[in-house]
N, C-alpha and C positions, 0 to 999 in steps of 0.2 A: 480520399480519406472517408471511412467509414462513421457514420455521424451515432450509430447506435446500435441495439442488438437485435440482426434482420432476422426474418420467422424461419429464414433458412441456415442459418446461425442454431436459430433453437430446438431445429429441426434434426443438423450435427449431433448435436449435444444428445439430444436426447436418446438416437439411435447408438451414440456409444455408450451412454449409460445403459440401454435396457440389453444391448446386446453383451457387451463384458456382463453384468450382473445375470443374465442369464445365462453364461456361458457358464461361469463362474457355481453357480448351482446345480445344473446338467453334473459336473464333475464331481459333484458333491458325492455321486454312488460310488465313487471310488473310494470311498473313504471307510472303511471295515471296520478298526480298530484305532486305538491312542495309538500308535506308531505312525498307522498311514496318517494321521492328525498332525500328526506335530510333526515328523518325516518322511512321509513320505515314503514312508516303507523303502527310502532308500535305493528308490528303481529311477532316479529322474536320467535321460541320459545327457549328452555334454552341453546340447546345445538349452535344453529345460536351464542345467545349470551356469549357462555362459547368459540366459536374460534373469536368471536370479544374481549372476554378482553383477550386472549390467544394474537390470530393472530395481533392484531392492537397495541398491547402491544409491540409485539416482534420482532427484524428488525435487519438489518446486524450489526448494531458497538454494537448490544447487544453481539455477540456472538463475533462479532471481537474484542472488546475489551478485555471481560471476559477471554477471551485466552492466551490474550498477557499478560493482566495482573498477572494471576496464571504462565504463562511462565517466568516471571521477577520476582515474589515477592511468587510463593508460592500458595496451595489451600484456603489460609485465605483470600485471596483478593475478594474472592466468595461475599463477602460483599459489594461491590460495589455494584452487582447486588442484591444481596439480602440484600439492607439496608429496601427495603421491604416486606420481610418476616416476622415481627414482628409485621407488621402493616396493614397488610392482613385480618387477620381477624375484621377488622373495616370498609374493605370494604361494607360488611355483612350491619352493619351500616349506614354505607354513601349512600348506592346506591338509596336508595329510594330518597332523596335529589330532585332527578334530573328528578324523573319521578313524581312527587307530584308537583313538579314547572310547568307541563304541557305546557313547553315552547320546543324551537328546538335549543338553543343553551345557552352556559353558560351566554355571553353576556345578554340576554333578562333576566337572572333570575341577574345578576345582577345588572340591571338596574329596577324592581321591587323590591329589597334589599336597593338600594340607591337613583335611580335617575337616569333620562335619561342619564344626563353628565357622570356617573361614568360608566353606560354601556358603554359609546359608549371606553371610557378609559379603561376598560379592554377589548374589539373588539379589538383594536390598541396592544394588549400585546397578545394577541391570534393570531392574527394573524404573528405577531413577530414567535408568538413561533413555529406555522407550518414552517413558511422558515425556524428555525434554526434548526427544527427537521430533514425535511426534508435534510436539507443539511447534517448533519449529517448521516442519514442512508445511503443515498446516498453515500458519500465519506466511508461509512465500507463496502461496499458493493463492491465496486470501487475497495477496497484494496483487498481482498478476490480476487475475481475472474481475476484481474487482474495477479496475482501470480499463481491462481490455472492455469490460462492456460499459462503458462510460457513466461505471458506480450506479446501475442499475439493480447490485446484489451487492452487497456491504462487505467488508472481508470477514468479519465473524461469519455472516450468512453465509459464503462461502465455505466456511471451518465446520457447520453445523451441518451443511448438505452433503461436504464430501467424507464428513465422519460416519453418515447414514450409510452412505453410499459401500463404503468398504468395507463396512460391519457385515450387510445383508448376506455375504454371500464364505465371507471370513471366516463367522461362527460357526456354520454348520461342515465346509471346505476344507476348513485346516489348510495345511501348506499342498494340497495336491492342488487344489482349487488358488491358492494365492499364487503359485510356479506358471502352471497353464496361462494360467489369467495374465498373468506378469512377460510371459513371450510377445503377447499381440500387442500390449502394451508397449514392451522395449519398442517394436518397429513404430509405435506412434510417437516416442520419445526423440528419435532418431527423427525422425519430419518435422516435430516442433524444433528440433535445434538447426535447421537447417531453411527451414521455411520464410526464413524474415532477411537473409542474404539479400538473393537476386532481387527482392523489393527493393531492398532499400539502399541496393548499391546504385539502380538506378534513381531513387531520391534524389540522394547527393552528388552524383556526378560520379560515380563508382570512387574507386580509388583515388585518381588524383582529384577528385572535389576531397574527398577525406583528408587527405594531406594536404591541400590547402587551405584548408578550415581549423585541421588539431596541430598541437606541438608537434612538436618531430619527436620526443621522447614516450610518445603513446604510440608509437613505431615499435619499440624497443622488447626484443622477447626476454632481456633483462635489463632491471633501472632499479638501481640504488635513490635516483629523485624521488622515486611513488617507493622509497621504506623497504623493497623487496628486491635486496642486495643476496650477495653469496651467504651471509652467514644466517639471516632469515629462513631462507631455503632450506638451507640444512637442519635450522630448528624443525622447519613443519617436516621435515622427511622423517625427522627424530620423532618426532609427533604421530606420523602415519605409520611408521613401521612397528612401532614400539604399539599404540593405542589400538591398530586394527585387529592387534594378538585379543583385546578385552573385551571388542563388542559384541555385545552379548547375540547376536543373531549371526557368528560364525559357525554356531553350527549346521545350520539348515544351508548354509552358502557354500560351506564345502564338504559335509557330509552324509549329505543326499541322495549324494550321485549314486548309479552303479555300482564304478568301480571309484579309485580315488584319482585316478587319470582323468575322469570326469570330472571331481573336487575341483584337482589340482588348474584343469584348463576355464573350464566357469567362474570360479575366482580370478584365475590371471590372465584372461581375455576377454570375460565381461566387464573387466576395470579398463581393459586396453581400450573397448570402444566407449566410455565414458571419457579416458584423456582426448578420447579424435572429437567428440560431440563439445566438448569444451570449448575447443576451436572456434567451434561455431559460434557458440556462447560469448567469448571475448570480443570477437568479431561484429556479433551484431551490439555491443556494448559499443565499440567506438561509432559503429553507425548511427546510434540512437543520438553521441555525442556532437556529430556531424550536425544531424539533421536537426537540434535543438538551436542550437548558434546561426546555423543558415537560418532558421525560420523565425528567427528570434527570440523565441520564448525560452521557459526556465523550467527546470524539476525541483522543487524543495528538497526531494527525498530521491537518493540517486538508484535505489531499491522501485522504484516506481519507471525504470526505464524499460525493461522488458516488454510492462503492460504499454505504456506508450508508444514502445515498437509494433505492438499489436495491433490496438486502436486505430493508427495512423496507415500503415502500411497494408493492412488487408482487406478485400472484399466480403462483401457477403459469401457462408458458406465455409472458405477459405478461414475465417475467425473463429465458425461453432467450432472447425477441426483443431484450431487453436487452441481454444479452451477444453476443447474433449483432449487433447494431447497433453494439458494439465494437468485434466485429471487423473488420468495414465498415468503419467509421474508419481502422482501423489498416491494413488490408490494401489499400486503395486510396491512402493515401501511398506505405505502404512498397512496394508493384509499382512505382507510379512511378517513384521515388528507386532501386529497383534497375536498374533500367532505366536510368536516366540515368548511374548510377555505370558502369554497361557502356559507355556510349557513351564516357564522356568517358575511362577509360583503353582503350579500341580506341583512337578518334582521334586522342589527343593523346599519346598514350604507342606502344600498340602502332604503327600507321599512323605517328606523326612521329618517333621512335626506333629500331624494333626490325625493321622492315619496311615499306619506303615505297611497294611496289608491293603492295600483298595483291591477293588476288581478293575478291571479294566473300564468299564460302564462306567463307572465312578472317574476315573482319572480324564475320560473322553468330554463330561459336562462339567468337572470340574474347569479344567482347561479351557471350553468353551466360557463359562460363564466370569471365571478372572478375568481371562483374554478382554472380553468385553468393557466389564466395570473398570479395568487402569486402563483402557484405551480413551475411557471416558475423563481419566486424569489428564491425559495427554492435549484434551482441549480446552481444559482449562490452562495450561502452561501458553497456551497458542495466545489466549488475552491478553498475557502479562507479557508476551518478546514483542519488542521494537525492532531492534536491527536483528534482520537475519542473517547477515555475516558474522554476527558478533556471536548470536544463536549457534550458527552453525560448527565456527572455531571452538567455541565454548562445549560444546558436547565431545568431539573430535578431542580437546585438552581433559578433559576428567577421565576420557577412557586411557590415553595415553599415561597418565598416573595409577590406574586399576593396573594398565596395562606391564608395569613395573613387575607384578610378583608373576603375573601368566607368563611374558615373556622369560623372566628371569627363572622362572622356576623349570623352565622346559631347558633353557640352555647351562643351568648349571645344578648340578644334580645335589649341591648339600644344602639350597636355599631350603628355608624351614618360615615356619611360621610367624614367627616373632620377628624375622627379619622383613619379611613380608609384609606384613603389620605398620613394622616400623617406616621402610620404604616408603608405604602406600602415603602412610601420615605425613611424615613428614614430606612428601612434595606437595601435597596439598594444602600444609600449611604455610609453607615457605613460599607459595603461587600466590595465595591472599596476601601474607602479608609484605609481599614484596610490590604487589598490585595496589592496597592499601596506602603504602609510603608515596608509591606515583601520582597518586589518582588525589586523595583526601578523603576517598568516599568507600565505603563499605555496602559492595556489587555483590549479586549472585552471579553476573555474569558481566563481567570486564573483556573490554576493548583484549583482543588477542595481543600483545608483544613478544617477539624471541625473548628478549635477555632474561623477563620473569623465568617462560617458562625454561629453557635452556638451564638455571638456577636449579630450578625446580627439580628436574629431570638428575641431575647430577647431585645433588643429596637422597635425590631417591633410591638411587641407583648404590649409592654409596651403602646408606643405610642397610639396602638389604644384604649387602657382603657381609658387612660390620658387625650388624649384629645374630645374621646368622653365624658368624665364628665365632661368636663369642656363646651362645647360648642351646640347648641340644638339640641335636637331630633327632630328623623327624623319624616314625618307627621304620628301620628297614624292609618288614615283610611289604608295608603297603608301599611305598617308594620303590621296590624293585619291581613289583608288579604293576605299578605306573609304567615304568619304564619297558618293562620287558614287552608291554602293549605300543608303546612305539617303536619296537625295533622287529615288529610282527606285521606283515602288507594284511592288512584286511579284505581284500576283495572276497565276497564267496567263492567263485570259481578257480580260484586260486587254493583252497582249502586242502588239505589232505586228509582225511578222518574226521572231518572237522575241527582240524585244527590249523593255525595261524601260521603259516612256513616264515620263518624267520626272512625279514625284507633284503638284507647285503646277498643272499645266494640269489634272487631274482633281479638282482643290480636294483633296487629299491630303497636301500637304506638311507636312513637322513643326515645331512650335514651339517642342519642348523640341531643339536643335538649331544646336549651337556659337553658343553664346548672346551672344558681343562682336560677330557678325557683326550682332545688333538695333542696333547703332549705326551702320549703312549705312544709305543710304535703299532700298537693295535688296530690304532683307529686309521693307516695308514695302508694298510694291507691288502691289496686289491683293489686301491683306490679307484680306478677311471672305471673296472665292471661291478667292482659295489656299490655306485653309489651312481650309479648310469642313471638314471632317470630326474635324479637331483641336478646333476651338473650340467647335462644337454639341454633340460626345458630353461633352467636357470641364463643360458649362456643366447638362446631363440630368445628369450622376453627381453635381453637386452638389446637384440636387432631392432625389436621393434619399438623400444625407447627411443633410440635411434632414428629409426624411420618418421616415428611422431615428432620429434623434435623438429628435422628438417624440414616436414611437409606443414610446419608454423613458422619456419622464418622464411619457405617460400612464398605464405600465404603473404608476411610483410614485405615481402621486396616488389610486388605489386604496384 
């Protein structure tokens, strides 16, 4: 056991701090214009954007959570984090969405969906949701290393250093600089979830010390005991598929890339190696749980088991890399998310309110300088979260209510804005006050339960049918030319004259795709070579749900 933080420890640390922030500036010349800033001009290729939906994806209260919670309830709790593993393979689906809208932020595609006003209303919820993410990661990140160096550095201190740290190189980078950054990162991510195993299997006596120390229901890759039964499940899937449509930095995650095959495979295999790295994640949870009981001692706060794992388990060296793997985590969301936070008020605030003609110079510091000061918001939310599970879900559930009129508005072509509105409203009010009656207390952020949201989710849903039939449609010219933008393959080199060749004649077309139109015989016609790229990547990503599934219930039969 490591008794404190050796100079070779800080040695680690230091070396990957100056080396990512210098990396991270070196790329800074690539940055030309507000496109390459906020997009990346759009050249990243599969693998740039397989550690953007990896790297950007994955951040410390993913890992600090998942821990603490398999620590407390068992390997079934896995599900928190993979209440999107079911829904993964619709990534495949979704991704083109976002680069066929040929816009730089979700804001702008939904304010072509509805309506200036409705843009500029969901900017204001995007931008919400960077501060609470940010604070979030931030304060798991804070817990972790706070612990791992035996509270040598405070977890604020920690929230202050690595806010420094991701700014430096963010602001002037943009996303060329956040993507690049974020590849070396993913491989370090991938070593911190894996590096506390082989320790600590020998702790405990591997496996069967672990089994003879936990219930046999912390075995269990599912358990209605630890609350996270069949229909739980289904909530968070409802949760993930529905919510992943709203968060506000899907566009940099899938329409970056090249082409949209890139999109398409970076969103749905940089999530893939996140469900394998969870694995690990759950797994050193129960170890930590092991090793507490044998040893004696107790955790107050089951959020504190990761860093304990750390603490306990590593040498000198072996821990700075720990801690620099944190910061990885942490600082390859948060570039991202600053960056996106930049786009979406230039575009939709600066650019659609305050200055409709910028130059481009203007939109480049703009961008830089919001980017910055609401990133600065985002630490202060990090003071105010206690549980970062509760953080975590809580973010994950507002998008999935945003996520009502995006999803809804792509898969049914007469939702309008009023219904929209309505939708949005009312699940978010029927979440409180159904959370409210449970609780006695008036939360900003309540304990996650299905049934609230499940409630929730089904008048919202409702809502937008109801009262988009009842009240007018939105103008045709711009709704068809939404539309006609998703049924066009954006690649360049696909181009003809510069113009968009229609997606079903290259087997491109979309299936998730104003969905009453399946009761035409239209949308029927050439089925298996129009819509060949939908349905084959669709039908691969469920192999490898598949494959993740089994290579966790052989990990328990151990």
């Amino acid at each position: 056991m490591q008794t404190g933080f050796h100079w070779l420890d800080t040695l680690v640390v230091l070396a990957y701090f100056f080396g990512i922030t210098g990396y991270g500036i070196w790329l800074t010349r690539r940055v030309k214009n507000s496109d390459g800033y906020f997009r990346g001009s759009r050249k990243f290729n599969k693998w740039i954007m397989m550690a953007q939906g990896f790297g950007a994806g994955t951040h410390a209260e993913n890992f600090v959570a998942q821990t603490g919670a398999s620590f407390q309830m068992g390997f079934a709790s896995i599900w928190y984090q993979w209440k999107n593993m079911v829904i993964t393979p619709f990534y495949w689906l979704i991704a083109p969405w976002y680069r066929r809208s040929e816009r730089t932020t979700v804001g702008e595609i939904v304010e072509d969906r509805y309506g200036k006003s409705m843009g500029i209303f969901y900017s204001v919820f995007a931008i919400l949701f960077f501060i609470f993410a940010q604070g979030a990661m931030l304060k798991g990140a804070g817990k972790v290393i706070s612990v791992a160096t035996s509270n040598m550095i405070s977890p604020d201190g920690v929230i202050i250093g690595m806010t420094i740290a991701f700014i430096i190189y963010s602001f002037f980078g943009g996303l060329v600089s956040s993507a690049y950054a974020t590849f070396i990162q993913s491989l370090m991510i991938i070593v911190l979830s894996i590096m506390l195993i082989p320790m600590g299997l020998g702790e405990v006596g591997g496996f069967a010390g672990m089994r003879a120390t936990l219930p046999d229901n912390f075995f269990n890759l599912f358990s209605a005991e630890t609350g996270i039964g069949a229909f739980t499940i289904l909530m968070l899937a409802l949760n993930g598929v529905v919510g992943i449509t709203a968060q506000p930095h899907m566009v940099s995650m899938c329409a970056t890339g090249a082409t949209e095959r890139a999109g398409r495979i970076g969103q749905t295999y940089g999530s893939f190696v996140k469900r394998a790295v969870t694995i690990g994640w759950a797994l050193t949870g129960l170890i930590v749980a092991a090793l507490v009981i044998q040893k004696g001692q107790n955790l107050d706060d089951p959020e504190m088991a990761f860093g304990f794992a750390t603490k306990t388990l590593l040498f000198p060296g072996l821990l700075g890399l720990m801690v620099a793997s944190i910061l990885a985590a942490n600082m390859s969301s948060a570039s991202n998310f600053m960056v996106n936070t930049g786009a979406l008020f230039t575009q939709n605030f600066y650019k659609g309110l305050i200055n409709e003609n910028p130059t481009d110079k203007q939109l480049l510091w703009v961008g830089r300088i919001s980017s910055l000061l609401l990133t600065l918001l985002g630490v202060v939310f990090a003071f105010y979260v206690k549980s970062v599970l509760h953080a975590f879900l809580f973010i994950e559930t507002i998008a999935a209510f945003m996520g009502i009129m995006i999803f809804g508005g792509i898969l049914w072509k007469r939702a309008n804005r009023w219904g929209a509105i309505a939708g949005v409203g009312s699940a978010y009010i029927l979440y409180y006050i159904l959370n409210y009656l449970n609780t006695g207390a008036l939360e900003i952020v309540y304990k996650w339960e299905p049934a609230p949201f499940g409630w929730a989710m089904l008048a919202g849903f409702s809502m937008l049918i109801l009262v988009s039939l009842l009240t007018k449609r939105e103008d045709p010219v711009r709704i068809d030319k939404f539309f006609d933008n998703m049924i066009r393959l954006s690649d360049e080199d696909r181009k003809v004259n510069g113009q968009k060749p229609l997606a079903a004649k290259l087997g491109h077309d979309l299936l998730l795709l104003d969905l009453p139109s399946w009761f035409t015989a239209e949308r029927w016609k050439g089925f298996a070579k129009r819509y060949r790229e939908d349905w084959t990547g669709f039908l691969l990503a469920w192999l490898f749900v598949g494959f993740l599934l089994l290579l966790a219930w052989i990990v328990l039969q151990f």
